[in-house]
Structure formats: C-alpha cells, structure tokens
DRENTOR-613946 format. One record per residue: x, y, z of N, C-alpha, C, O in turn; residue in one letter. Coordinates in Angstrom, 3 decimals, padded with zeros to 6 digits. Atoms other than C-alpha are relative to their C-alpha. Last residue first. Layout:
BEGIN
> n.X,n.Y,n.Z,ca.X,ca.Y,ca.Z,c.X,c.Y,c.Z,o.X,o.Y,o.Z,r
> X,Y,Z,X,Y,Z,X,Y,Z,X,Y,Z,A
...
END
This chain:
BEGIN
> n.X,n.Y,n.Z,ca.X,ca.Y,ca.Z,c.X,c.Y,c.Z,o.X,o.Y,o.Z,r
> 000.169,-001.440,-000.480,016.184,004.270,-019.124,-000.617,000.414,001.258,-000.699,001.609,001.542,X
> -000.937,-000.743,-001.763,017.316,000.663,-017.650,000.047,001.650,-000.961,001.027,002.356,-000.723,X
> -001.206,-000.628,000.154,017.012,-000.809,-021.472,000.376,000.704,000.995,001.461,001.283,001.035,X
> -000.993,000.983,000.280,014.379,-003.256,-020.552,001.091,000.253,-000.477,001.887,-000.653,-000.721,X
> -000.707,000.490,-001.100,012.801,-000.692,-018.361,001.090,-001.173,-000.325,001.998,-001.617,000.378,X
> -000.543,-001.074,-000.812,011.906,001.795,-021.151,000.809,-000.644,001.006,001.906,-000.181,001.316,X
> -000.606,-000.667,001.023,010.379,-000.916,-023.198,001.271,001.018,000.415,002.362,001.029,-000.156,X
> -000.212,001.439,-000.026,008.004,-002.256,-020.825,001.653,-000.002,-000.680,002.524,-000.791,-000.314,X
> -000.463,000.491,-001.318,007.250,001.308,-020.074,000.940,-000.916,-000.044,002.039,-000.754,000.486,X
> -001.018,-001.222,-000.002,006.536,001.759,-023.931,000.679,-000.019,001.680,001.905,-000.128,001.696,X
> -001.211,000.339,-000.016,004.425,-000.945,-023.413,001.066,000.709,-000.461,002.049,000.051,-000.803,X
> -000.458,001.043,-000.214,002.600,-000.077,-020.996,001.197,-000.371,-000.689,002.322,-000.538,-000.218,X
> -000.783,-000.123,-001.717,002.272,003.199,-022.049,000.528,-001.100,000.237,001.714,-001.205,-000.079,X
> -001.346,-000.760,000.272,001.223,001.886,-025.784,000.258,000.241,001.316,000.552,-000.807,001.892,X
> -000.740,000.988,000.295,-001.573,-000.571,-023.796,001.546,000.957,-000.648,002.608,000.852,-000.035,X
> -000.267,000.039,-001.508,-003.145,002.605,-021.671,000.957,-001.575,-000.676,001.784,-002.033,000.112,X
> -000.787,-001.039,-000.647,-003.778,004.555,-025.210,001.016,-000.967,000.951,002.234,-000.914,000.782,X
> -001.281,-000.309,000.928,-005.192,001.390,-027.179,001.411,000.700,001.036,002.506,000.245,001.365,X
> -000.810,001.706,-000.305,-007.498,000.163,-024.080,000.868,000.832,-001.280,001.560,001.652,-000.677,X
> -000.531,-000.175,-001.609,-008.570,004.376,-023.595,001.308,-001.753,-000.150,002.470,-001.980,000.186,X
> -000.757,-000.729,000.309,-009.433,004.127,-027.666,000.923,000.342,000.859,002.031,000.783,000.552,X
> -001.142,000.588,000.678,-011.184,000.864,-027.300,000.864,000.912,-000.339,001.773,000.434,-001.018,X
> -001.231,000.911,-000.903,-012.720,002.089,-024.422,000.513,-000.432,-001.405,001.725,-000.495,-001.200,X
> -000.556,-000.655,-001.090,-014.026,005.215,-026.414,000.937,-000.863,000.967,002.018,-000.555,001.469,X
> -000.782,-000.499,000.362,-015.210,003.603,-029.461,000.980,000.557,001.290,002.195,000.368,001.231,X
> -000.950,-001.026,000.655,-017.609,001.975,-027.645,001.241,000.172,-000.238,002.090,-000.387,000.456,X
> 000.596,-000.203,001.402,-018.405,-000.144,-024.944,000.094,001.505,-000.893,000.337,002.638,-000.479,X
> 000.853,-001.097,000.213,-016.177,-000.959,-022.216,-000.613,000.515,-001.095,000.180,000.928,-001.941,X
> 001.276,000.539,000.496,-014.917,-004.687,-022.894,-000.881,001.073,000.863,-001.879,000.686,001.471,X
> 000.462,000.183,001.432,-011.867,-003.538,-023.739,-001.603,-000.256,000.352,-002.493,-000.048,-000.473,X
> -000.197,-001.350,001.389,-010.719,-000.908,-021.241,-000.794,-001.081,-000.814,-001.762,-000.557,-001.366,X
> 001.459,-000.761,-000.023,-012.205,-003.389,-018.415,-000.236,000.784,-000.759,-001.337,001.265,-001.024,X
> 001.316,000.853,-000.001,-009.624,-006.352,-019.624,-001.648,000.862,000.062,-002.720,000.599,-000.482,X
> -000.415,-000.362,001.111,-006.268,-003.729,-019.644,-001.625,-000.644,-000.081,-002.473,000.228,-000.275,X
> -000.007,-000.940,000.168,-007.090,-003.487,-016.103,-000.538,000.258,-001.766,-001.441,000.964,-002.212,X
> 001.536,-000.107,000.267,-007.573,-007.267,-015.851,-000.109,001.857,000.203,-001.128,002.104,000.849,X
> 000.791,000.552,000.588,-004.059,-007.724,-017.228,-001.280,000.350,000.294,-001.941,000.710,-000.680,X
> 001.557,-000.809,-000.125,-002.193,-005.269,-015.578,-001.371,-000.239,-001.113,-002.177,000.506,-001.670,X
> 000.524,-000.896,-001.577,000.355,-007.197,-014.298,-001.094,001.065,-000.142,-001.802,001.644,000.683,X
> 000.999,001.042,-000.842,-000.110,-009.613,-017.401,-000.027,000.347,001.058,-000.825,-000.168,001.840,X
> 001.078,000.313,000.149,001.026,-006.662,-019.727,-000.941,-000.686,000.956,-002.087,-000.337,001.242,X
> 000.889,-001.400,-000.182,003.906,-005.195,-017.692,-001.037,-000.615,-000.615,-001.741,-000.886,000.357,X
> -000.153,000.147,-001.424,005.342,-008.943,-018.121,-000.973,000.768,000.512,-001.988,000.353,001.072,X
> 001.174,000.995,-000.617,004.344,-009.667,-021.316,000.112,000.014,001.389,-000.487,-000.779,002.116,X
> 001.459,-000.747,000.572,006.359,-006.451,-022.060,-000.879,-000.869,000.168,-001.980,-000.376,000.416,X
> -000.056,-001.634,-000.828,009.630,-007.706,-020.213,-001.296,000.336,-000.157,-001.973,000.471,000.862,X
> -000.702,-001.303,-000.387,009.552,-010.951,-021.842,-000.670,000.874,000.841,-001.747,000.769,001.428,X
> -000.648,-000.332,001.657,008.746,-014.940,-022.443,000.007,001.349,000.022,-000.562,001.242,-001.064,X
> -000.608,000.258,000.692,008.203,-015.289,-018.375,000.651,000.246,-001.453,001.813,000.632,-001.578,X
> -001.245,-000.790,-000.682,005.914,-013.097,-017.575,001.212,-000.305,-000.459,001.909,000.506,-001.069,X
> -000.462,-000.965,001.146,003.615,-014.976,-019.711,001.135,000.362,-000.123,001.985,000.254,-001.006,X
> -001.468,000.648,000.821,003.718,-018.106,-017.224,000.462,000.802,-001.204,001.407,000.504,-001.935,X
> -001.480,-000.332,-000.268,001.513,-015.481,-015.317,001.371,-000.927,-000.557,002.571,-000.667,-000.475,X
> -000.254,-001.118,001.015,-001.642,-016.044,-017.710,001.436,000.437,000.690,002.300,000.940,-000.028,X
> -001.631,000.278,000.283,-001.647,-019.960,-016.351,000.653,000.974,-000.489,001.755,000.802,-001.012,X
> -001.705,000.233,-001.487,-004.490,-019.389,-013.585,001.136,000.172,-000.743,002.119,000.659,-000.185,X
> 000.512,-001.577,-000.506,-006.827,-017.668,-017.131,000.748,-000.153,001.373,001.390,000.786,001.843,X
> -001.315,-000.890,000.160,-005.429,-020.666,-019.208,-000.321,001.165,000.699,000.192,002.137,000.145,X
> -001.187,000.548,-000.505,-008.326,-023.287,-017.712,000.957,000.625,000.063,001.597,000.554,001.113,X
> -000.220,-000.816,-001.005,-011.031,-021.078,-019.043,001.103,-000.655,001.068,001.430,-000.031,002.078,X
> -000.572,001.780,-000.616,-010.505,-022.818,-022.576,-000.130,001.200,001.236,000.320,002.320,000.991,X
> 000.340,001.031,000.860,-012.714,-020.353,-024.865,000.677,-000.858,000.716,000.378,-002.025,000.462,X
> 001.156,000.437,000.072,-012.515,-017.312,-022.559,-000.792,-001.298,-000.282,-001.841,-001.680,000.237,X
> -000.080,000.327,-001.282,-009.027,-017.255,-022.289,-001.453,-000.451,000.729,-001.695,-001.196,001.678,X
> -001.041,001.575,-000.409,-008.512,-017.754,-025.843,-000.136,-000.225,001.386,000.147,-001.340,001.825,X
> 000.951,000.983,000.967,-011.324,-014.729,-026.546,000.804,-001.148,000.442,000.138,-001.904,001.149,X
> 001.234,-000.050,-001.314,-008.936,-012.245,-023.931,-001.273,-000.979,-000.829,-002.263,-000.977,-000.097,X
> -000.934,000.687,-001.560,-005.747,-012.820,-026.169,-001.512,-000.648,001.180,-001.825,-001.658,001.811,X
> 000.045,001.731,000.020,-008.014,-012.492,-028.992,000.696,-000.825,000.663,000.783,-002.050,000.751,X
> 001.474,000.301,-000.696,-009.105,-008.924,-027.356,000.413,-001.726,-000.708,-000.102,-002.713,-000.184,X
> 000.036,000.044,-001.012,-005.312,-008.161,-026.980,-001.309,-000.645,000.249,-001.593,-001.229,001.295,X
> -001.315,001.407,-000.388,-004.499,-008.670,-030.649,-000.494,-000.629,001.297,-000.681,-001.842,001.394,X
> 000.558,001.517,000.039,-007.592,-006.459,-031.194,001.122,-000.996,000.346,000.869,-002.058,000.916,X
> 000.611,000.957,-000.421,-006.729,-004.132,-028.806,-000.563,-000.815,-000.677,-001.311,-001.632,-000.139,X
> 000.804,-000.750,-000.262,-003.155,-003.270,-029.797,-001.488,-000.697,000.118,-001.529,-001.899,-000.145,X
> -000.471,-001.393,-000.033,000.364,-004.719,-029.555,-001.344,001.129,-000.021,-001.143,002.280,000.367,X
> 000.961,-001.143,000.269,-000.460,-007.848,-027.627,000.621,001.492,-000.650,001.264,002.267,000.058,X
> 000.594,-000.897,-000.893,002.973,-009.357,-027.010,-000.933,000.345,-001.132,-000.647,000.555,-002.311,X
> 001.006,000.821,-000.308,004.686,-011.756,-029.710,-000.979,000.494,001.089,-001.845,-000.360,001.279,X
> 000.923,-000.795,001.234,007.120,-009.589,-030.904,-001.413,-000.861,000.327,-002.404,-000.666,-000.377,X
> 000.165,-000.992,-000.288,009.818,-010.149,-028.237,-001.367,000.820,-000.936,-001.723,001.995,-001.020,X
> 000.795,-000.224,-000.859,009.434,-013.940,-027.762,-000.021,001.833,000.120,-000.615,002.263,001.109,X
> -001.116,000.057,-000.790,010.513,-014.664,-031.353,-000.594,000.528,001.579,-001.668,001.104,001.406,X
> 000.293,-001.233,-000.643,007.537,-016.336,-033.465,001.653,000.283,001.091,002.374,-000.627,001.499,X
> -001.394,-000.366,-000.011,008.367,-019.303,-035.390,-000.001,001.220,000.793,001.143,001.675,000.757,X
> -000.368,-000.872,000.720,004.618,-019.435,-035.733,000.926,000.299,-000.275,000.957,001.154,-001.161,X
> 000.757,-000.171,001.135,003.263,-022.692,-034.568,-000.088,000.960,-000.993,-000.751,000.869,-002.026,X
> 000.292,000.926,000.935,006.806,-023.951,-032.968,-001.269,000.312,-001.198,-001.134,000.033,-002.389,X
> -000.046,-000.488,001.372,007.971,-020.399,-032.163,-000.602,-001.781,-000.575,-000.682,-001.965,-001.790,X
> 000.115,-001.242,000.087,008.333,-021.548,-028.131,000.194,000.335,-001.849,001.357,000.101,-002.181,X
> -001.699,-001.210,-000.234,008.702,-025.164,-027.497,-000.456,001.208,-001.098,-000.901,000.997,-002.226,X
> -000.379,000.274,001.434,004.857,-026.706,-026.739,001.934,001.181,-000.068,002.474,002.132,000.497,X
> -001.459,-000.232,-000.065,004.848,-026.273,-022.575,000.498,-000.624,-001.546,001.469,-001.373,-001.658,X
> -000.098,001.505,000.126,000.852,-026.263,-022.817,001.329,-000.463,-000.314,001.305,-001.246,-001.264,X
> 000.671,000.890,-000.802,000.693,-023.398,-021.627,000.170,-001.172,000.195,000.365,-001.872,001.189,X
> -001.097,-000.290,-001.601,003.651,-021.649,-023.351,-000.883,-000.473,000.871,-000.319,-000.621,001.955,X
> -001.829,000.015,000.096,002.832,-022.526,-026.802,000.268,-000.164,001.424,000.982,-001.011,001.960,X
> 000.249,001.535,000.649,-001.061,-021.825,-026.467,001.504,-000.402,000.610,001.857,-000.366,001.789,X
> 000.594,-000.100,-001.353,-000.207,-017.841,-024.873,-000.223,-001.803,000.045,000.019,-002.381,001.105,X
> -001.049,000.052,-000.864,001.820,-018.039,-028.449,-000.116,-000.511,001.609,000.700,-001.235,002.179,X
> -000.749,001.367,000.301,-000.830,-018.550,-030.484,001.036,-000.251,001.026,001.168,-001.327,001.609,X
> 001.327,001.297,-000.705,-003.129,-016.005,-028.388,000.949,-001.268,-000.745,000.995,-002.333,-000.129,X
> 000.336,000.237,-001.067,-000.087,-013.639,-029.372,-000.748,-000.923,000.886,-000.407,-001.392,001.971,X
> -001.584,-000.303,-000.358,000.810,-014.143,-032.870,-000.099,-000.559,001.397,000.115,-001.728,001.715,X
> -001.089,-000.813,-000.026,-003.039,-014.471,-033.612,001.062,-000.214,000.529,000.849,-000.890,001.536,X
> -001.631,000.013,-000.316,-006.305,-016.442,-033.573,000.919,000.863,-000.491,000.526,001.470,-001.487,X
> -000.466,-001.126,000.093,-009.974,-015.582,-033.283,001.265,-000.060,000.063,001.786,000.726,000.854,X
> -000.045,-000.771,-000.855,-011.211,-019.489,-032.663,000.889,001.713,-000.801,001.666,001.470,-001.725,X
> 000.899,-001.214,000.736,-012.380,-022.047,-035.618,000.204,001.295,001.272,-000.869,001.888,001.377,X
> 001.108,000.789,001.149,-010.125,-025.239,-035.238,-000.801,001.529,-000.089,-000.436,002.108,-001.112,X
> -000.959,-000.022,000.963,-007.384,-023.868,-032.775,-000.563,-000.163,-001.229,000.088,000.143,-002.228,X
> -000.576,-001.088,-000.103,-010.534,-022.795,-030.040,001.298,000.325,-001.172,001.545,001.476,-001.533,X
> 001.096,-001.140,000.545,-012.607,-025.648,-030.851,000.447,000.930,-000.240,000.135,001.405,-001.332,X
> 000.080,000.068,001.309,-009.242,-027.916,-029.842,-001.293,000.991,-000.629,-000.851,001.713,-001.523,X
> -001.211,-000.124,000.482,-008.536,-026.225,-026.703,-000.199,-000.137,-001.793,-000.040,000.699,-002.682,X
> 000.281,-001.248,000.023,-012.239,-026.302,-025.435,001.240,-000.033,-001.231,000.947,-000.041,-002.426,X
> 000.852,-000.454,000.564,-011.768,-030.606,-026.195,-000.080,001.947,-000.396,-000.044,002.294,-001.576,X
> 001.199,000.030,-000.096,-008.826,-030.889,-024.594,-000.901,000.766,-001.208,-000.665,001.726,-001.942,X
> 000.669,-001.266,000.258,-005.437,-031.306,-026.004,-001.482,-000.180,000.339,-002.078,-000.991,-000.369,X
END
C-alpha cells in the first residue's frame, strides 16, 4: 500500500463506494472492508460521488484504473462512462451544480437500471 493510499484510509472522506473503488484496485476480494454487494456500492448521490472524486485525488494513480469499475455492475458502468461529465456537475459552484450533479446521476442511474432488465 503506498504511502497516498495509506493517508487516504487513515483520515480520507470514506464511503461504500470510494471503499469499494480501493477493493477493486488493488485486486482486495470484493466486500472484504464492507461486505458490500456489487449492486449497492455505486455512487448514489453527490456526496458519495464527491468521495469517489476525493480518493482519486488523494492517490492519483486510481484515475487510469476507474474503468475496472465497469466491471462490478451495470450502474458503475453508465457511471464511469460519464465520469468526467458527472466531475464538472460537482465541482461547479453552488447549489446549482450540486443540484444538476444529483439530477444527471438519478438518469444515469435509472438508465443503468432500465438496461439491466432490457426495458
């Protein structure tokens, strides 16, 4: 575990998700630090999403490895294809992008959602 890595588990903005994004980098087996299942573990709104985007910040190494998301489901899928989309909603200031990054993440994953049952 590098140094960034450890700062980041030791005093970083953590969650479900940014735990998870951990997990699957560093090929730890999947639910080890939360038991987590891979369908609940997606960003569901923007703070989840902004400590997704703080973990990537804090080791900039995981920012090539954000497509091994894809992998653990459907909705990390639609997420990490429109990862730096979702990235300009948050760190627009104000109330307003965080209300646009809320909006444009439900779609997503409601999409995400939509396609994994072939409506």
């Amino acid at each position: 575990m590098n140094a960034e890595l450890k700062h980041w588990v030791r005093y970083g903005d953590r969650g479900v998700s940014s735990n998870a994004m951990v997990e699957v980098f560093e090929g730890y087996p999947q639910g080890l630090i939360n038991g987590w299942s891979p369908f609940s573990t997606h960003p569901h709104d923007p703070s989840d999403f902004n400590r997704c985007y703080k973990l990537l910040e804090a080791v900039p190494g995981y920012r090539e490895q954000l497509p091994k998301m894809k992998a653990v489901s459907n909705t990390w899928k639609v997420l990490v294809e429109h990862w730096s989309e979702l990235e300009e909603l948050l760190l627009e200031k104000g109330k307003t992008g965080k209300a646009q990054l809320y909006k444009r993440m439900r779609e997503l994953i409601e999409f995400s959602y939509q396609r994994e049952v072939g409506k």
